[in-house]
C-alpha positions as CSV (number, residue, x, y, z in Angstrom):
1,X,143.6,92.9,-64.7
2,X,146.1,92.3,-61.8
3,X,148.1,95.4,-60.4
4,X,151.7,95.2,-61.1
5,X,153.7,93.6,-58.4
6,X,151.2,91.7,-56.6
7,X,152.6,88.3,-55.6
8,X,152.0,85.2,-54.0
9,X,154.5,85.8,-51.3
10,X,151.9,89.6,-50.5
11,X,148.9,87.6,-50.9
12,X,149.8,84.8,-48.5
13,X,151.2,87.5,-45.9
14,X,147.6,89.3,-45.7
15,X,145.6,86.2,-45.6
16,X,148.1,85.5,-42.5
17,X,147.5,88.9,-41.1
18,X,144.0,88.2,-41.7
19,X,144.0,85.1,-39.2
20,X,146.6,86.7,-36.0
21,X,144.5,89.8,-36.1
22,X,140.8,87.6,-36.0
23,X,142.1,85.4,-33.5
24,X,143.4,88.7,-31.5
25,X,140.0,89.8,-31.2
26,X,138.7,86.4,-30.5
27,X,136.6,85.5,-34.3
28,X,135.5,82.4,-34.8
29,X,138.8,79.9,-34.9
30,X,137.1,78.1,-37.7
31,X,137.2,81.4,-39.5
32,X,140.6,81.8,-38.2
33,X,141.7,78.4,-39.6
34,X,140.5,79.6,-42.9
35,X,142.4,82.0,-43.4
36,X,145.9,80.5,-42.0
37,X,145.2,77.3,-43.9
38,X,144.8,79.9,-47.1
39,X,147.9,81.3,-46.3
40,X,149.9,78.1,-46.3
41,X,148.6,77.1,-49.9
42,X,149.2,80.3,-51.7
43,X,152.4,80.2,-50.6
44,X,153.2,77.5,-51.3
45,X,152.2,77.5,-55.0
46,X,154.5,77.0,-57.5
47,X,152.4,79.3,-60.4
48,X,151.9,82.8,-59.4
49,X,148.4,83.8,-59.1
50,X,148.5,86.8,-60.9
51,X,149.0,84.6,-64.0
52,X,146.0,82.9,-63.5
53,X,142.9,83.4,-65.8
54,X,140.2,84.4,-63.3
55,X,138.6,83.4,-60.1
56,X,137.5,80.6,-61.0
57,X,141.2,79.2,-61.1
58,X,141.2,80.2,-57.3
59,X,138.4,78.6,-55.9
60,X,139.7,75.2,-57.5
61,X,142.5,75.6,-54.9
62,X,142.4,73.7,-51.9
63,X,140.8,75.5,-48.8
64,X,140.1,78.0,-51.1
65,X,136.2,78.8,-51.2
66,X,134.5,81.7,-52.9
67,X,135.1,84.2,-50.6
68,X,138.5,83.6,-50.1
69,X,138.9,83.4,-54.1
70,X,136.9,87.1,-54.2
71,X,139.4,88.4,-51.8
72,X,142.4,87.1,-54.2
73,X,140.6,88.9,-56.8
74,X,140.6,92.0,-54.6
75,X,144.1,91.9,-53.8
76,X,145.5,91.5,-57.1
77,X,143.4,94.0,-59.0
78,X,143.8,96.7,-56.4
79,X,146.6,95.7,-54.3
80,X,144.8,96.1,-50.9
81,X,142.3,94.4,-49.2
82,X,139.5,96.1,-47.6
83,X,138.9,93.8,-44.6
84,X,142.3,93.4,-43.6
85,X,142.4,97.8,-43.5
86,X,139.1,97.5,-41.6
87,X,140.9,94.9,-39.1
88,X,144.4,97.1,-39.0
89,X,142.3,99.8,-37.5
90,X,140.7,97.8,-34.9
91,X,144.0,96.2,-33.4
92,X,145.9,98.8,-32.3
93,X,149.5,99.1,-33.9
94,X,151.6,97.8,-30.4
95,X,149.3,95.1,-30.2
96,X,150.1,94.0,-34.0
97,X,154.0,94.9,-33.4
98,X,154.1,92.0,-30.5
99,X,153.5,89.1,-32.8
100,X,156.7,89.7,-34.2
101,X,158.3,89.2,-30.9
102,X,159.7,85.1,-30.6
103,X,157.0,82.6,-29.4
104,X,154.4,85.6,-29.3
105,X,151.6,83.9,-31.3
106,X,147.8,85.6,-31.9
107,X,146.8,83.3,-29.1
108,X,149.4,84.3,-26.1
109,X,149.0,88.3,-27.5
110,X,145.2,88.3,-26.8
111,X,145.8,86.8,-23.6
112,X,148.4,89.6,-22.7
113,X,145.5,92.0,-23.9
114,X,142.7,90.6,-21.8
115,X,144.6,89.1,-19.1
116,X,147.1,91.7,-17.9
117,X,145.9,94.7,-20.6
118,X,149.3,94.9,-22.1
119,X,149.1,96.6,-25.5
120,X,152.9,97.2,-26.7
121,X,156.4,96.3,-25.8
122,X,156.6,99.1,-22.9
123,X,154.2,97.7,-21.1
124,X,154.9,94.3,-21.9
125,X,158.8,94.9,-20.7
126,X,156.8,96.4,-17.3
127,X,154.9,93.5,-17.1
128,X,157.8,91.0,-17.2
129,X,159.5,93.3,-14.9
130,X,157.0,93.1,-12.5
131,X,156.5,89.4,-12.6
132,X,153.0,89.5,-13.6
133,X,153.8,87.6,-17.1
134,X,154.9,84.5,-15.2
135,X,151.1,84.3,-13.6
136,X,149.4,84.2,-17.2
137,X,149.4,80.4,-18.3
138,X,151.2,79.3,-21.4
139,X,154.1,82.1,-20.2
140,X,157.0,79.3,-18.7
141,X,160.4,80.5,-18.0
142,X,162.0,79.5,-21.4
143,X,159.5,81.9,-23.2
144,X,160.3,84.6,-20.8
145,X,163.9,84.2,-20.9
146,X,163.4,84.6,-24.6
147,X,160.8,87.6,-24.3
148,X,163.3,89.3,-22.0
149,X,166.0,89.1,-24.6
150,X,164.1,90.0,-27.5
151,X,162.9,93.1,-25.6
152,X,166.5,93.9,-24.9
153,X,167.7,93.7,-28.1
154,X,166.3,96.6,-30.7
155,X,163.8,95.5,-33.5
156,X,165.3,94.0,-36.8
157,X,164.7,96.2,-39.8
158,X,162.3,95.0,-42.3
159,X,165.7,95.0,-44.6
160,X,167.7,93.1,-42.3
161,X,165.8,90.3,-42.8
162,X,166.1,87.1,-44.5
163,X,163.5,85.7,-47.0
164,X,162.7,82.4,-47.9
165,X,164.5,81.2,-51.8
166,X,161.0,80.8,-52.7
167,X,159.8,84.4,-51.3
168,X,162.8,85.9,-53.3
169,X,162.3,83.8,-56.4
170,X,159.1,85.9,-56.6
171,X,160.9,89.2,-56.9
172,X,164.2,87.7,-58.3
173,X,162.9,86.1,-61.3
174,X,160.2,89.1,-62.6
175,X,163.6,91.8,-61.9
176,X,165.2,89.9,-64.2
177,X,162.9,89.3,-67.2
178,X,162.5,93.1,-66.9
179,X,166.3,93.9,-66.7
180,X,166.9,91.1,-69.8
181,X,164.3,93.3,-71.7
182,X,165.7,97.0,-71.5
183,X,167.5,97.6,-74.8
184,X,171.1,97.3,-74.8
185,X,171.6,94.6,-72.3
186,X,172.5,91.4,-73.1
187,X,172.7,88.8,-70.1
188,X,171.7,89.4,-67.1
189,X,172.3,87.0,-63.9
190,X,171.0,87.3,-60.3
191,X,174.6,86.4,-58.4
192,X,175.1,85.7,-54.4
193,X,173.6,83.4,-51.9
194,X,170.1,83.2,-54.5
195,X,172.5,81.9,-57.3
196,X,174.0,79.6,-54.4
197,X,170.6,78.4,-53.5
198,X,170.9,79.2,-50.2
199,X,167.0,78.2,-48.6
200,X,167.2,82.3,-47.4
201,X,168.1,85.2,-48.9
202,X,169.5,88.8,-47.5
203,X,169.5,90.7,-50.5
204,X,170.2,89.9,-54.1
205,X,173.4,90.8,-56.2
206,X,172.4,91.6,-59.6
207,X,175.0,91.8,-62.4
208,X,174.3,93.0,-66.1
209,X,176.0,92.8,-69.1
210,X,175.7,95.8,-71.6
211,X,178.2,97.9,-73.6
212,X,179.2,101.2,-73.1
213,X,176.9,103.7,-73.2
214,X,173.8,102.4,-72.2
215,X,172.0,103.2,-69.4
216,X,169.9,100.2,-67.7
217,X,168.8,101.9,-64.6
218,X,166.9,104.8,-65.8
219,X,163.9,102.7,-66.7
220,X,164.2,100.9,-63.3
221,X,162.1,104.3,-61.8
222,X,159.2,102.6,-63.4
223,X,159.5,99.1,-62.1
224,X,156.5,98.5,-60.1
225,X,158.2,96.2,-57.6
226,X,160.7,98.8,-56.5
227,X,160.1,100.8,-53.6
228,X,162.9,103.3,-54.0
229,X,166.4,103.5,-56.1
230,X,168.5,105.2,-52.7
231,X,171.9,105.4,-55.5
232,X,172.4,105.4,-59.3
233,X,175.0,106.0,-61.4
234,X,176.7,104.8,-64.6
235,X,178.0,101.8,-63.5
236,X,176.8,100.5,-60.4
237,X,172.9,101.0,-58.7
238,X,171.3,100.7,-55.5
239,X,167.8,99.6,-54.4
240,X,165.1,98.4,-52.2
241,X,162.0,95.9,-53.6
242,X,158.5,96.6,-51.8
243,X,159.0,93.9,-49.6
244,X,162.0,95.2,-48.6
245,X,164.8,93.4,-50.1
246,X,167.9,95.3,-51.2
247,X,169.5,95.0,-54.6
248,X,172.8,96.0,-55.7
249,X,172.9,96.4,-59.5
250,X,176.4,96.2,-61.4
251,X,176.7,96.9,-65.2
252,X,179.8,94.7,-66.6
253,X,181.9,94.5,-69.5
254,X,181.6,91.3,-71.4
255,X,185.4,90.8,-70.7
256,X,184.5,90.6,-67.1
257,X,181.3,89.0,-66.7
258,X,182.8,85.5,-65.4
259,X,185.1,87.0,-62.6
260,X,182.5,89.1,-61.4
261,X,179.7,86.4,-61.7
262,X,182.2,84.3,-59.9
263,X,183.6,87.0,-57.4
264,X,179.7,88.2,-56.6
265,X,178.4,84.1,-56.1
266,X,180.5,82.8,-53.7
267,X,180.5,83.3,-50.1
268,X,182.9,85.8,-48.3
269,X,184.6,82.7,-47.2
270,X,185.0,81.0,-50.8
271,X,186.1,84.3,-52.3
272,X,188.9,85.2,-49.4
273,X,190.5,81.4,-50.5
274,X,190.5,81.5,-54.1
275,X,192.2,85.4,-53.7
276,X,194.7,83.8,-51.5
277,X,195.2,81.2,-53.5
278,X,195.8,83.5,-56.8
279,X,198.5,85.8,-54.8
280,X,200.4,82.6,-54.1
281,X,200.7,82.1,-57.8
282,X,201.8,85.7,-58.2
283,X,198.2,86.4,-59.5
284,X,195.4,89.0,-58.5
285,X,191.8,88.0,-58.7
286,X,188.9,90.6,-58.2
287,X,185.3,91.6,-59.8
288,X,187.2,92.6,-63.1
289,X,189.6,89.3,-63.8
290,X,192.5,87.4,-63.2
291,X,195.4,88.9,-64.1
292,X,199.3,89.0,-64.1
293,X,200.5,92.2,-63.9
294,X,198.5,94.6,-65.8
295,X,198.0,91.8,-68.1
296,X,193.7,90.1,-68.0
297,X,194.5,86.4,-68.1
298,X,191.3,85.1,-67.7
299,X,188.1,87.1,-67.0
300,X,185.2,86.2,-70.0
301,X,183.6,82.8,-68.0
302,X,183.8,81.9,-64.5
303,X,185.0,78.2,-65.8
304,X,188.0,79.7,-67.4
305,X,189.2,81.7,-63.8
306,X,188.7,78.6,-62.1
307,X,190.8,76.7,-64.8
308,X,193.4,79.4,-64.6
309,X,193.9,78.8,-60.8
310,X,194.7,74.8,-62.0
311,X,191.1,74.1,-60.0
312,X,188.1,72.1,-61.6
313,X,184.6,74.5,-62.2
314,X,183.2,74.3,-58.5
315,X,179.1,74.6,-58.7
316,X,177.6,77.7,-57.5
317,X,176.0,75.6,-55.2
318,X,178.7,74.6,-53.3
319,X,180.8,77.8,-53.0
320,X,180.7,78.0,-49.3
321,X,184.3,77.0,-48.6
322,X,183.3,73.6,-47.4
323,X,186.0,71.9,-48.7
324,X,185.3,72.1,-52.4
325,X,188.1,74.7,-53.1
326,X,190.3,71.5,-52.0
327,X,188.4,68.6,-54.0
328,X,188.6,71.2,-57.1
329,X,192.0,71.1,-56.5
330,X,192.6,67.4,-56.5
331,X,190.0,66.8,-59.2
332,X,187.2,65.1,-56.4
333,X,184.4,67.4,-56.7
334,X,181.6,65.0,-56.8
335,X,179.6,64.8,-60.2
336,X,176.0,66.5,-58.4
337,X,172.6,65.1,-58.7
338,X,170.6,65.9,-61.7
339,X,166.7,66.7,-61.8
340,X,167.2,64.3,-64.5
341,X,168.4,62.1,-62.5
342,X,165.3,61.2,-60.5
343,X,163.1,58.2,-61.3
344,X,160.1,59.0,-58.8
345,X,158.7,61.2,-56.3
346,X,158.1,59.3,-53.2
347,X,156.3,61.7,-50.6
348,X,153.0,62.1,-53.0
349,X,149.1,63.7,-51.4
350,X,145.8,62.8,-52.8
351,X,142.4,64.1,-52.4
352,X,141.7,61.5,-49.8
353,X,143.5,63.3,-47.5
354,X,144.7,66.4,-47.7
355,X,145.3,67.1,-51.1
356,X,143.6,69.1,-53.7
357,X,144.1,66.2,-56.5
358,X,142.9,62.7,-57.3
359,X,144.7,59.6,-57.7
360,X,144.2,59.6,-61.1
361,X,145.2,63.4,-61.9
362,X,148.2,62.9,-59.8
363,X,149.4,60.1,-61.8
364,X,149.1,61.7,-65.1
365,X,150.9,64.7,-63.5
366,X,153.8,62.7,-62.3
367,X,153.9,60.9,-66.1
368,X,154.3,64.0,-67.5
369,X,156.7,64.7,-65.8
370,X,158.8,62.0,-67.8
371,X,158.9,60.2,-63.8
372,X,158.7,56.3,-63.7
373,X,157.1,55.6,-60.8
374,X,155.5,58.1,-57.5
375,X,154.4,56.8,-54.3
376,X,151.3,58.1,-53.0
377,X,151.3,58.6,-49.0
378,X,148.5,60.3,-47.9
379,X,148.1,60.8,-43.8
380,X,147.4,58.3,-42.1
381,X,144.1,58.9,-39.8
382,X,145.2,60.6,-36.4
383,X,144.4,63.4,-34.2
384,X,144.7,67.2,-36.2
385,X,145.2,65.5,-39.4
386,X,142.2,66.3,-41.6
387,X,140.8,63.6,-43.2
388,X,143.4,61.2,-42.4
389,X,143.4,57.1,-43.9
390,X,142.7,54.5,-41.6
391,X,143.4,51.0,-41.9
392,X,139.5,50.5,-44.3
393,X,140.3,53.6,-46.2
394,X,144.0,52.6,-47.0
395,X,143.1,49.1,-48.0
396,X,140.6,50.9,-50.4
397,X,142.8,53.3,-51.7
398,X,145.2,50.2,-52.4
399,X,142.7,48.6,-54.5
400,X,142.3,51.6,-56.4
401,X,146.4,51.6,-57.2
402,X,146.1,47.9,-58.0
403,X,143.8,48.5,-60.9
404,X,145.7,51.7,-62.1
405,X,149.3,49.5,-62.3
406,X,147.1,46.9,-64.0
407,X,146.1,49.4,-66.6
408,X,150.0,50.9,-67.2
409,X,152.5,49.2,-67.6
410,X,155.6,52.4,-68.3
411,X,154.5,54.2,-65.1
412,X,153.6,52.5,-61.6
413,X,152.0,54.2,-58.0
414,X,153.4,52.7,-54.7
415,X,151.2,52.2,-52.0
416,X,152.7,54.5,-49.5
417,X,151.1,56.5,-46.2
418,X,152.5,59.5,-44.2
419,X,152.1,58.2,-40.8
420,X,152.7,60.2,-37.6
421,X,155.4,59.3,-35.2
422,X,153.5,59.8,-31.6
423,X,155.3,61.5,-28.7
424,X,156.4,58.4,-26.9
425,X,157.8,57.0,-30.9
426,X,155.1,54.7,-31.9
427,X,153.5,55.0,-34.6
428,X,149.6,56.2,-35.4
429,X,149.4,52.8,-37.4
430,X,150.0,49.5,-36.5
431,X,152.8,47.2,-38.0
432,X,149.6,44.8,-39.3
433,X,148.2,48.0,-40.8
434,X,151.6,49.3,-42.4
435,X,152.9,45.6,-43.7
436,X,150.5,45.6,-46.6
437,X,152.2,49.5,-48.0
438,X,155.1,49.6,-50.1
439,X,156.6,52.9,-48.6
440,X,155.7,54.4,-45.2
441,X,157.0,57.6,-44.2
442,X,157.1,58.2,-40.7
443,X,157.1,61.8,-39.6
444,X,156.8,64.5,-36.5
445,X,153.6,66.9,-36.4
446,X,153.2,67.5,-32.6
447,X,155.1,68.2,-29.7
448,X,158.0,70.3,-31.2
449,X,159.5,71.6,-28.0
450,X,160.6,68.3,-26.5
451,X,164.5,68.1,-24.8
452,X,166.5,66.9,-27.6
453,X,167.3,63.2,-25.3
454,X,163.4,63.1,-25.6
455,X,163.2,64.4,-28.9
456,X,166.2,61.8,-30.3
457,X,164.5,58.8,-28.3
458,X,161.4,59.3,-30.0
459,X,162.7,59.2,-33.3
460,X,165.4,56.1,-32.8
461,X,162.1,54.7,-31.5
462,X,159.9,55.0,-34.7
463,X,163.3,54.5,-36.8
464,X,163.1,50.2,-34.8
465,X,159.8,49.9,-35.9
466,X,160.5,47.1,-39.2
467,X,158.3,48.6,-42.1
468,X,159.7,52.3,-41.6
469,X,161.1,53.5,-45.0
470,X,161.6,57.0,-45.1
471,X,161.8,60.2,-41.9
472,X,160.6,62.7,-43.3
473,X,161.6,66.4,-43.3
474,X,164.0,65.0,-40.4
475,X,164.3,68.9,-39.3
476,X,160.9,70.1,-38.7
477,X,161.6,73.2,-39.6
478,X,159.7,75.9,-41.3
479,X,161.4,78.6,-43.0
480,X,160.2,82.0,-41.0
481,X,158.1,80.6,-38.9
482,X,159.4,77.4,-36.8
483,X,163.2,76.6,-35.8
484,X,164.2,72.7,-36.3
485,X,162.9,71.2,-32.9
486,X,166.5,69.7,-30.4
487,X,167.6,66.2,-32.1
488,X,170.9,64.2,-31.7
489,X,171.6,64.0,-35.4
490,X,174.3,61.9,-35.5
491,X,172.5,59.1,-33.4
492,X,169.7,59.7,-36.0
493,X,172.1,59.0,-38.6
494,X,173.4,55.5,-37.4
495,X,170.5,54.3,-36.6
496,X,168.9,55.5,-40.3
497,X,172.3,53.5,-41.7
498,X,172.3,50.8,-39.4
499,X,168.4,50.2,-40.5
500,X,168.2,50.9,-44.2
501,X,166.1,54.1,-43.6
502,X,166.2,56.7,-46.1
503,X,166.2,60.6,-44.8
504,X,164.3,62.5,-46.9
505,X,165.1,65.6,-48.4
506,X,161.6,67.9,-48.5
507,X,161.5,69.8,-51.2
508,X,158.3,71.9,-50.3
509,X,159.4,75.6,-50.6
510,X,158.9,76.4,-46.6
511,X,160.8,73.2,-45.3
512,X,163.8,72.4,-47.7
513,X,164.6,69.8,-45.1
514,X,167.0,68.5,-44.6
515,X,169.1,71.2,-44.9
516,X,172.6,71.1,-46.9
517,X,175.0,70.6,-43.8
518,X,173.0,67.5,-43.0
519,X,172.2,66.2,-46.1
520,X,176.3,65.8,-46.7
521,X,176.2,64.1,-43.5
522,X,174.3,61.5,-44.2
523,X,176.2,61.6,-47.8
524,X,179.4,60.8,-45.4
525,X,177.8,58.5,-43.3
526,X,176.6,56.3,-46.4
527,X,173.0,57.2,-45.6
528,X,171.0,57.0,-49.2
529,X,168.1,59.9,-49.3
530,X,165.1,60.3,-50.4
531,X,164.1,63.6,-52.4
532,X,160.5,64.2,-52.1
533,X,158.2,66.8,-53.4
534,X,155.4,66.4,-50.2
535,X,153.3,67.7,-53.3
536,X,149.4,68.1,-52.2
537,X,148.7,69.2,-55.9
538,X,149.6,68.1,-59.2
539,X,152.0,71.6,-59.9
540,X,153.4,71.0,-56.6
541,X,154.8,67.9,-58.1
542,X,157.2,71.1,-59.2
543,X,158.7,70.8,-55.6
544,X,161.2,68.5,-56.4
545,X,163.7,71.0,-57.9
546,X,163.8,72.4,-54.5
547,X,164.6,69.3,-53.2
548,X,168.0,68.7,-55.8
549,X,168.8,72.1,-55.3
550,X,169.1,71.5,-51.7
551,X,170.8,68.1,-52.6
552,X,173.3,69.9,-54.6
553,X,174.3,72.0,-51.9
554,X,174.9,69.0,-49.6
555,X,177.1,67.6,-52.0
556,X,174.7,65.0,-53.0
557,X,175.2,62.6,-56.0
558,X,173.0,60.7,-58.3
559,X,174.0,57.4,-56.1
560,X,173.2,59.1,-53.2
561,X,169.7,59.2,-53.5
562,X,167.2,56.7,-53.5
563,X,164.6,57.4,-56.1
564,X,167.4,57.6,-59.1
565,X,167.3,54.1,-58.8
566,X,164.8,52.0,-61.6
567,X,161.4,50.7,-60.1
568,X,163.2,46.8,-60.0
569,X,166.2,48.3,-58.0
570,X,164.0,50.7,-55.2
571,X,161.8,48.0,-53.9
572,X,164.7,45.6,-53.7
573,X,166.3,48.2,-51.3
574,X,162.9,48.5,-49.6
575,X,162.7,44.6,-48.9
576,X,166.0,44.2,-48.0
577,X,166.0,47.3,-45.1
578,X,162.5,45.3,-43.5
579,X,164.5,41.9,-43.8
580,X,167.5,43.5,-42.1
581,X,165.1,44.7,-39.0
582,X,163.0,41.8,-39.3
583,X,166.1,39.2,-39.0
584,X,168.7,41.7,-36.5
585,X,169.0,41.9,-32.6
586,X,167.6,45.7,-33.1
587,X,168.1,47.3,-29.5
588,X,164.5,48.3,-27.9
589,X,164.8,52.1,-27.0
590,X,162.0,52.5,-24.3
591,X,159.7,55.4,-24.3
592,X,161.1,58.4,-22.3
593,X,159.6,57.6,-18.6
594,X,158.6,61.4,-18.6
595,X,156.4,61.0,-21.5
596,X,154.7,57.6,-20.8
597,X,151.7,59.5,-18.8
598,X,151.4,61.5,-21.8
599,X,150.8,58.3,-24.6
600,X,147.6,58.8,-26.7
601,X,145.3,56.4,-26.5
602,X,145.9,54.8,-30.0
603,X,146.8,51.0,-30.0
604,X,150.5,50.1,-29.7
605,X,152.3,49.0,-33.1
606,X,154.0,46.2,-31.5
């Protein structure tokens, strides 16, 4: 029996505790690795654990052994865990408070500890001050510049912060389910930026519709996810989740559902345009209609306010006064991608790397899934990438496809690899190596911090090389944890164009990458995409609504992406980007001369 309120999102952040506050006091980094790896799977599943049958179900997980599935177990049935409390008391609580502080990993904070015997921000603030920080290695001037600020400015408030969509789904979606089941209320919807699908979330907007006279809050004292209801009355409520996200509950008439669904969803932005916009017509717009006069004209549905103010329904997703208040107005909203829409999932893990599924389960997966065809791209053999393909293992992995097509006929698997762009731009495999694949995905692992002119180079670089079909997550981001490293996007974007690349969009919770003001960039610049799930598990093949969702807030269409095409039509586009490069004066863009000293020793793909 789980306790109530336990989710992924809690168990993920106490496995990660688990590893900064071990690698503080200097454990075992294989133990270390444990637990951070653990950290990135749970939270990256797309089924909570609570609703899994017992421990079993944990220990099937990848990088999760019995231990680690016991410790789940203790989590959700008691909601603590007794060897992170054990670990809290040995770290004291400054020591724990400076990993929050930016580029302050476990790793730099123990070396503050046994290096200079700086133990909390007043005597790491002395310690910069004095210049003793600058004589600790791994301490450069950017990172102090940035420590400096940081300790200038005062702490963010656990509520002031934003949470990944998929963080906030976790507490959205139960708060709702338990809202839609009080008596009395008949619709509920969960409105602002996590009806937008923004990739963070500040707090949630939460309107309800019920008639008079019932009250929806008072069983809300009972909800195990809520820390405290701070205002309550009979119309409007105030809260704050355990995990610190505040929600603003609104009870609504059925009259007035649409406005205020559509006044509560769109940003402040959106929402000052379409009011201006209904005052030039002699109109007002607010939470509680459109009207003329004292006169409701429209009110009931968000499509009919819209239609009132002569503009075509605009998408939630795209209510961010980008210009769609302007297309509805001149009936050129684009007609968004579908999940339907998509054919195949082209950024696919297998066991044979560093996924928790085989070949086979991963197929019947993505055939459920009503897909037509998936490309399997496990990583391609290089340095921190565990059990990576070589050139022997690939081959034999292509076999395997071979006799799986041969068996199917409705459904085919690509032969694909995820292959590391190196830090001068060439590739971990060589051309010989990737001619035989179908798809190859090129992408950046390492050496995040480069200048962006080193940074862009070694992209444009892997972009020339002529069997490159896919950069993916083009950002490198990591939602809470890594900012996208410096890139010249546009150059990125001609030379994807000019080269028949596709960008992809990741749709792995943590990186929805690209993000949506990039992704209608390369919709502008006629550069086709590439919606992946980066799934490393057959419900991970889940990850590709993230990735239209994203889509949909760049604007994206069903022609705009790459794997709504039909098998026949994808691999003609594949052939005829390595024909272009193969038969075009493609300028050489030399390695960086700053980073040639630095080249791994893995042979040259040219």
């Amino acid at each position: 029996m789980s306790t109530p309120g336990i989710h992924n999102a809690d168990i993920a952040d106490a496995f990660e505790e688990m590893g900064d506050l071990l690698a503080i006091e200097g454990e075992n980094p294989f133990r270390i690795r444990a637990y951070q790896r653990a950290a990135q799977v749970v939270r990256s599943l797309p089924r909570e654990l609570a609703e899994m049958a017992d421990e079993s179900e944990y220990d099937a997980l990848p990088g999760i052994g019995e231990d680690l599935a016991a410790k789940i177990g203790e989590l959700l049935a008691t909601g603590h865990l007794g060897a992170l409390e054990k670990l809290r008391r040995q770290v004291p609580p400054g020591v724990r408070e400076l990993l929050g502080l930016p580029g302050m990993g476990p790793v730099r904070v123990r070396a503050l500890m046994t290096g200079l015997r700086v133990r909390d921000r007043r005597e790491l603030k002395r310690a910069l001050a004095s210049g003793r920080l600058a004589k600790l290695r791994g301490f450069g001037p950017v990172l102090l510049s940035r420590l400096q600020a940081a300790l200038a400015a005062e702490p963010t408030p656990p509520e002031a912060r934003r949470l990944p969509l998929s963080v906030a789904a976790q507490y959205a979606e139960p708060l709702r389910r338990y809202l839609g089941s009080i008596p009395g209320v008949t619709r509920v919807e969960i409105a602002g930026s996590y009806r937008r699908g923004r990739d963070t979330v500040g707090d949630l907007d939460v309107l309800l519709c019920a008639p008079a006279g019932i009250d929806p809050f008072g069983p809300l004292e009972h909800y195990p996810d809520l820390r405290e209801l701070s205002a309550s009355g009979t119309t409007k409520a105030s809260g704050v989740l355990r995990n610190g996200l505040q929600v603003d509950l609104r009870v609504v008439p059925k009259e007035s559902f649409g406005a205020a669904l559509q006044y509560f969803t769109g940003s402040k932005d959106h929402g000052i345009r379409l009011r201006r916009r209904a005052r030039e017509r002699g109109l007002k717009l607010s939470e509680y209609g459109l009207f003329r006069g004292d006169r409701r004209i429209a009110g009931e549905t968000e499509e009919r306010v819209y239609r009132a103010l002569r503009l075509d329904f605009v998408p939630p997703e795209l209510r961010e006064d980008r210009g769609e208040i302007e297309a509805a107005a001149r009936h050129a909203l684009p007609v968004l991608i579908e999940g339907a829409d998509l054919e195949g999932d082209l950024h696919v893990h297998t066991d044979a790397s560093d996924g928790r599924d085989s070949l086979e389960k991963m197929g019947a997966a993505a055939r459920a899934r009503k897909l037509s065809y998936i490309a399997v791209t496990d990583h391609a053999k290089h340095l921190g990438i565990v059990h990576g393909l070589d050139a022997d293992r690939l081959a034999r992995q292509g076999e395997a496809i071979d006799r799986m097509n041969d068996e199917r006929r409705d459904f085919t698997i690509l032969k694909g690899a995820e292959v590391d762009i190196l830090e001068d731009g060439r590739l971990a495999l060589a051309d010989a190596v990737l001619a035989r694949l179908d798809v190859v995905i090129v992408a950046i692992h390492s050496h995040f911090g480069l200048t962006e002119a080193k940074q862009t180079a070694r992209v444009l670089r892997a972009l020339e090389r002529p069997h490159v079909s896919i950069l993916a997550h083009p950002g490198g981001r990591l939602l809470g944890e890594r900012e996208p490293y410096a890139l010249d996007f546009e150059r990125v974007l001609d030379a994807a164009r000019d080269r028949g690349c596709f960008l992809e969009v990741n749709g792995q919770p943590l990186r929805l990458d690209l993000d949506d003001i990039h992704i209608k960039s390369a919709r502008d610049r006629g550069v086709l995409l590439a919606i992946g799930s980066d799934a490393h598990s057959a419900d991970q093949l889940a990850n590709v609504d993230g990735g239209v969702r994203q889509a949909r807030r760049g604007w994206a269409r069903r022609e705009d992406v790459v794997n709504t095409r039909p098998l026949g039509e994808l691999t003609g586009l594949l052939r005829q980007a390595r024909s272009r490069r193969a038969g075009s004066a493609v300028v050489r863009i030399p390695p960086p001369a700053a980073l040639v000293h630095a080249r791994p020793r893995v042979r040259p793909s040219s």
